[in-house]
C-alpha positions in Angstrom: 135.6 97.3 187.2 136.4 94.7 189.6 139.8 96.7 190.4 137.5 99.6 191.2 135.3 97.3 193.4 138.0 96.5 195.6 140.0 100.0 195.8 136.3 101.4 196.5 136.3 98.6 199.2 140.5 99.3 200.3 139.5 103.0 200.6 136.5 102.1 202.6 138.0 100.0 205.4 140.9 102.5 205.3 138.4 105.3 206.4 137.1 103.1 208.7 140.2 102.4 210.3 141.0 106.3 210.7 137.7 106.8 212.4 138.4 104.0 214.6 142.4 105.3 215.0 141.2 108.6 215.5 138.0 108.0 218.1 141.3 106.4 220.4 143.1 109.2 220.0 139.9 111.0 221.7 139.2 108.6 224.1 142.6 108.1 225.2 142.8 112.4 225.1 139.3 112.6 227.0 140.1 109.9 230.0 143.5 111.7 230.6 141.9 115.1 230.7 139.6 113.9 233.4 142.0 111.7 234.6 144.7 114.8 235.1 141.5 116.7 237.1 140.6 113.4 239.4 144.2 113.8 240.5 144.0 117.5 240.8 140.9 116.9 242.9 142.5 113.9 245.0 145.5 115.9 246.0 142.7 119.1 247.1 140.6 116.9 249.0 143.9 115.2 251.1 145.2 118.7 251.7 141.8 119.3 253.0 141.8 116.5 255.2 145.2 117.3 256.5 143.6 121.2 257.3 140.8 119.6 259.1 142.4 117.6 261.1 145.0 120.1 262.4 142.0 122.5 263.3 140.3 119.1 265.3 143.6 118.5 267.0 144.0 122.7 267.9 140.3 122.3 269.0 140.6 119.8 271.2 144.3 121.5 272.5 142.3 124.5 273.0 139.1 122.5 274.6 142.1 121.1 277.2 143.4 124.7 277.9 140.2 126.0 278.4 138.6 123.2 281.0 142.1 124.2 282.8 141.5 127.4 282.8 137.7 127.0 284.1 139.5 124.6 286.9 141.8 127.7 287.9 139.2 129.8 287.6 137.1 128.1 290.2 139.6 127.3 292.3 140.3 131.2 292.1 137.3 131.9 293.3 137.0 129.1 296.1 139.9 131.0 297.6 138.5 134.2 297.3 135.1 133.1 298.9 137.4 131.6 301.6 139.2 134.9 302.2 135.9 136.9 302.3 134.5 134.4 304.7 137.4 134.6 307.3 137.6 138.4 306.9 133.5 138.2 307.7 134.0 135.4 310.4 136.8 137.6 312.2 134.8 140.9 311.5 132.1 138.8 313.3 134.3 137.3 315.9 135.8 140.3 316.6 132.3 142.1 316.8 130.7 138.8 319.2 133.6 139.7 321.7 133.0 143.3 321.8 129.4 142.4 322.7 130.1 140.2 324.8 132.5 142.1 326.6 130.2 145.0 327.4 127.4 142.6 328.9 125.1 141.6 325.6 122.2 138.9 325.7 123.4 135.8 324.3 120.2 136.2 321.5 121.7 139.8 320.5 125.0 138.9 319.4 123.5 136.0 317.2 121.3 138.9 315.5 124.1 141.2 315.3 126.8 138.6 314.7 125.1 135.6 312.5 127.5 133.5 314.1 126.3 130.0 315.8 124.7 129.6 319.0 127.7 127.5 320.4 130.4 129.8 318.6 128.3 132.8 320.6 128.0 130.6 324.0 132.0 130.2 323.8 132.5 133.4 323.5 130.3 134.9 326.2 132.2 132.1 328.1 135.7 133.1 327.4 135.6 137.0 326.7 132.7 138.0 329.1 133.6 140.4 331.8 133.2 138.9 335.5 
């Protein structure tokens, strides 16, 4: 009886140490499962980085290209304003000396003209007929 006391007990702690043997087994199965996925994730979330900041770094190149291109385009159209005001201030030069030349009042060519009184006064001066 005592024999079947202690294989009772033997058979007992033998159980207990498969649960034990086999909750490890689990635990160590379970925490690389997850641990497989963090790494998984990990490697996602650095390629994702990497992605962002090659689109920051082509958004900023493209940010550079287009303030350039807004500095050309400005400077475009300072040039073009300065060509459409010569071609006006010679249409109007050229118009002030006609006037002047066939005898005009100094007050008309400003009218006609929109040029300055003293740009109007040197050019009664010089192109008026004596």
């Amino acid at each position: 009886m005592e024999n079947m006391d202690f294989i009772k007990l033997y058979c007992f702690l033998f159980f207990i140490i498969i649960l034990l043997l086999w909750k490890f087994w689990k635990d160590f199965d379970y925490k690389n499962k997850h641990f497989s996925q963090i790494d998984i994730l990990n490697q996602k979330h650095i390629s994702f980085l990497k992605e962002i900041e090659a689109l920051s770094l082509e958004i900023a190149e493209n940010s550079k290209k287009i303030d350039n291109l807004s500095g050309y385009l400005k400077r475009l159209d300072q040039n073009a304003s300065r060509l459409a005001d010569d071609i006006r201030g010679d249409q109007a030069m050229t118009k002030a000396i006609e006037m002047a030349r066939r005898g005009q009042d100094h007050l008309d060519i400003i009218k006609a003209t929109g040029l300055s009184n003293e740009e109007v006064e040197a050019i009664i001066h010089s192109h008026k007929d004596n």
